[in-house]
C-alpha positions in Angstrom: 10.7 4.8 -14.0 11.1 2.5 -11.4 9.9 -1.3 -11.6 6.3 -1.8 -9.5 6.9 -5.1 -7.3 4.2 -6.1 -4.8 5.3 -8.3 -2.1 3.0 -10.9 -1.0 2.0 -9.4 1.9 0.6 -6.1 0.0 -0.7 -8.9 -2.2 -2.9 -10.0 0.7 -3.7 -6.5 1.8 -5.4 -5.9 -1.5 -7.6 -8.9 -1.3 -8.5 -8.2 1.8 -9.2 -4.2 0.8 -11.1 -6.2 -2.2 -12.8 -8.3 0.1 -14.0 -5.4 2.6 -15.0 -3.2 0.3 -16.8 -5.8 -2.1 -19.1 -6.9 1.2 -19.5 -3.7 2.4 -21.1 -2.1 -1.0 -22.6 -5.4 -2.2 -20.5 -4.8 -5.8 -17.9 -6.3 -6.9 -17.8 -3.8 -9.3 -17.1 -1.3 -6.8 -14.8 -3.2 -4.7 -12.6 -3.6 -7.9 -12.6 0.1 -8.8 -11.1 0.8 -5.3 -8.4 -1.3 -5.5 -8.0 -0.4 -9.1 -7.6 3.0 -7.7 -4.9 1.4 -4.9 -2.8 0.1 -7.2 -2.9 3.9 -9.7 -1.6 5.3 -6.9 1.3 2.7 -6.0 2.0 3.1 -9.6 1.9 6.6 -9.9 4.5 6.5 -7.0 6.8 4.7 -9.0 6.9 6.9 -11.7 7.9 9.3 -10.0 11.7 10.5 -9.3 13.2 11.3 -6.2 12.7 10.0 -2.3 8.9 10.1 -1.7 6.3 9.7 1.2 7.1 10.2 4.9 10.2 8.0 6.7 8.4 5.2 8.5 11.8 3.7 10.0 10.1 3.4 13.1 8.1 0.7 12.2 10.5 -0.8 9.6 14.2 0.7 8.5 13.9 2.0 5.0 10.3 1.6 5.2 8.1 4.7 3.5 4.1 5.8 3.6 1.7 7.8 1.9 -1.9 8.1 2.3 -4.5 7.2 -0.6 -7.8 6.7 0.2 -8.3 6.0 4.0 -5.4 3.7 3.1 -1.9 4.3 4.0 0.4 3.0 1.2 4.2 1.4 2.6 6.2 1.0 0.6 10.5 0.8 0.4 12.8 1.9 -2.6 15.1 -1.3 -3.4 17.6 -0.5 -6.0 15.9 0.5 -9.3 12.3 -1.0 -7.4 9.6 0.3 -5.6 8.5 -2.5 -3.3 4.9 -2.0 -1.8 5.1 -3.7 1.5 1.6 -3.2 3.1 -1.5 -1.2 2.2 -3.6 -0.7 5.7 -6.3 1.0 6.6 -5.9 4.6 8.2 -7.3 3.5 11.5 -5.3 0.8 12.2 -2.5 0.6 15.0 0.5 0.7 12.5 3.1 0.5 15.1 1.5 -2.8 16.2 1.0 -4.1 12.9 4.6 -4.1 12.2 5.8 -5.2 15.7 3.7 -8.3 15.3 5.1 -8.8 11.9 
C-alpha cells in the first residue's frame, strides 16, 4: 500500500469543502461526514495497485484525477506515495485553477 500524503494545498481544499458544506447544511456534523467521505476515497486510492484516475498532464505533468462526490480528486504518484494535490469542485474551471497556480 502506498503512503497517503496531503499537501497543504489539498489541506486547504478540505477546509474549505468543510467550510462550504458545514454553512450550506447548517451541521457540522454533516460537513464532517463529507469530508470524512473525501478523505475514504483518497485513501481507498492508495490502497490500490497500479496507475489509477485519468492523465491530467495538461494541467500539471504527472498530475492524475478522479471524481468523488461533485469533487474531482488530483492527485500524483511520487515514489512509494500518493500525493493528493487538490480536491475541487466539479464545476470549477480546472484548467484555470492550475494556470493560476
Amino acid at each position: 500500500m502506498r503512503k497517503l500524503v496531503y499537501l497543504d494545498s489539498a489541506t486547504d481544499d478540505l477546509i474549505e469543502i468543510l467550510r462550504y458544506v458545514t454553512t450550506e447544511s447548517a451541521n457540522l456534523s454533516v460537513g464532517t461526514a463529507f469530508v470524512s467521505k473525501l478523505r475514504a476515497r483518497c485513501a481507498h486510492l492508495a490502497s490500490l495497485p497500479g496507475t489509477l484516475g485519468s492523465d491530467r498532464g495538461e494541467c500539471v505533468p504527472r498530475l492524475r484525477s478522479v471524481s468523488s462526490y461533485g469533487y474531482i480528486i488530483f492527485f500524483r504518484y511520487a515514489e512509494e506515495r500518493l500525493e493528493v494535490v487538490n480536491i475541487l469542485h466539479a464545476s470549477r474551471d480546472v484548467q484555470a485553477h492550475f494556470d493560476n497556480d
